[in-house]
C-alpha positions, 0 to 999 in steps of 0.5 A: 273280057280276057284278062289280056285285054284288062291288063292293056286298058289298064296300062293304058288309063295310067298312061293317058293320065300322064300323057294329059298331065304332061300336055297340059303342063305344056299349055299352062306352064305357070301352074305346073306344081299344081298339075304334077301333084294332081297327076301323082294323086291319080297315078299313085293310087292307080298304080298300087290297086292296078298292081296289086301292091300289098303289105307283103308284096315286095316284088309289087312293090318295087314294080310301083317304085320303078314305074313312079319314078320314070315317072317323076323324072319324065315330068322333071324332064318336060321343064327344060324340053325347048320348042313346041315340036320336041315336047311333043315327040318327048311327051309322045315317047314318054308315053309309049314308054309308060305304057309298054312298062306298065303293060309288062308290069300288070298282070305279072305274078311274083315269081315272073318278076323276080326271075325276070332277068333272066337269060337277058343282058337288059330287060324292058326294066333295066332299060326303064330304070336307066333312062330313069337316071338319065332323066333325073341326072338332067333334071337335076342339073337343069334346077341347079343351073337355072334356079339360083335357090338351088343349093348344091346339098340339095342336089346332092341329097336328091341324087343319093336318094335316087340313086339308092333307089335305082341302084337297089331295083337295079340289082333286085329286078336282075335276082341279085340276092337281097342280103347280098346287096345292100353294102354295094348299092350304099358304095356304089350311091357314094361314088355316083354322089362324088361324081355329081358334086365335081360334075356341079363346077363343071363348065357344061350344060344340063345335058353334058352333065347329066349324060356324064354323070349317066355314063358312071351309073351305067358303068357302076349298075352294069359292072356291079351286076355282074359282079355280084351274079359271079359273071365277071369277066375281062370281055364284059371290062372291055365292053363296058369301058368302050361303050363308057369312054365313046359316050364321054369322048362324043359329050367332051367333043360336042358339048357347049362349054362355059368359062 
């Protein structure tokens, strides 16, 4: 069998296992942790032996990271997905998207990871790792909203370690020097911290919150990448901002409030 092929009935297998957990968790809501923590125990090991991760392999490493995150936050997410018809399509999207990333992350060799930004604006990783923050940032707000034993340290003790972790792979996977990270990515986690606990009295929703809260992550991973790879410029400002200030008018103007 080509290595091609392998490469895909692998993706595919982490695949159906978070595809089966999710519909699952769908048809028996009431044993919800039990079916997250059996799909971890599937996935995780799957993940490390079907990405070679070693004590050495950094790079492997983080494609693991990256994947078991989206993954996290995909599961989070299906909680507070409503209607029969919308857990489907989203389980259906979570799907494909799990299995394009895993497709692209098997099989890789180190030097096409760490070089895998290169000559694009956004590859399929940084996609990944932002609608990652998007699903975590609903998430998150959606356990602090409708449970009350909820408390807001944990909330923000949850986004900061998150986002350190997304700010880090964000600059890593675009071949930012790793010496050269480490100070922004603790920055730039404390404002996304600041926003998040004035965004927590915020009479808005889950999805308000959490798209609001996307957008300064957008900006700060966006903004500090180019930053830090020297392509700053006025026009990328711009760009940024636009895109930033449409997203919030369109969540101020739309969005459900509560006094």
């Amino acid at each position: 069998m080509k290595t091609g092929t392998q490469n895909k009935i692998k993706a595919l297998i982490v695949s159906l296992i978070l595809f089966l957990g999710m519909e699952m968790m769908i048809s028996f809501p009431e044993l919800i942790t039990q079916i997250a923590v059996g799909v971890a125990v599937l996935i995780i090991p799957l993940t490390v032996i079907f990405l070679k991760v070693g004590i050495r392999s950094f790079a492997r490493a983080s494609c693991a990271l990256t994947s078991l995150l989206f993954v996290g936050a995909a599961m989070l997410d299906l909680i507070f997905v409503e209607g029969f018809f919308f857990k489907q399509a989203y389980v259906i999207f979570v799907f494909a998207c799990y299995f394009l990333l895993m497709g692209k992350f098997i099989g890789l060799k180190v030097l096409q990871i760490q070089h895998m930004a290169e000559d694009q604006q956004y590859s399929i990783v940084d996609f990944t790792l932002l609608a990652t923050a998007f699903l975590y940032y609903v998430g998150f707000f959606g356990l602090f909203l409708y449970f009350q034993s909820f408390p807001l340290w944990l909330l923000l003790g949850l986004v900061f370690v998150t986002n350190f972790f997304l700010f880090f792979l964000f600059f890593y996977f675009n071949d930012i020097w790793l010496k050269k990270i480490w100070l922004y990515v603790f920055v730039l986690t404390f404002i996304v911290l600041e926003v998040t606990w004035a965004l927590s009295y915020w009479p808005n929703g889950l999805l308000g919150r959490g798209i609001v809260l996307f957008c300064a992550y957008f900006l700060l991973s966006g903004l500090g990448k180019h930053y830090l790879k020297e392509s700053f410029s006025p026009k990328v400002l711009r760009g940024y901002l636009m895109v930033g200030v449409i997203v919030l008018a369109l969540v101020l103007s739309t969005g459900q409030w509560t006094y």
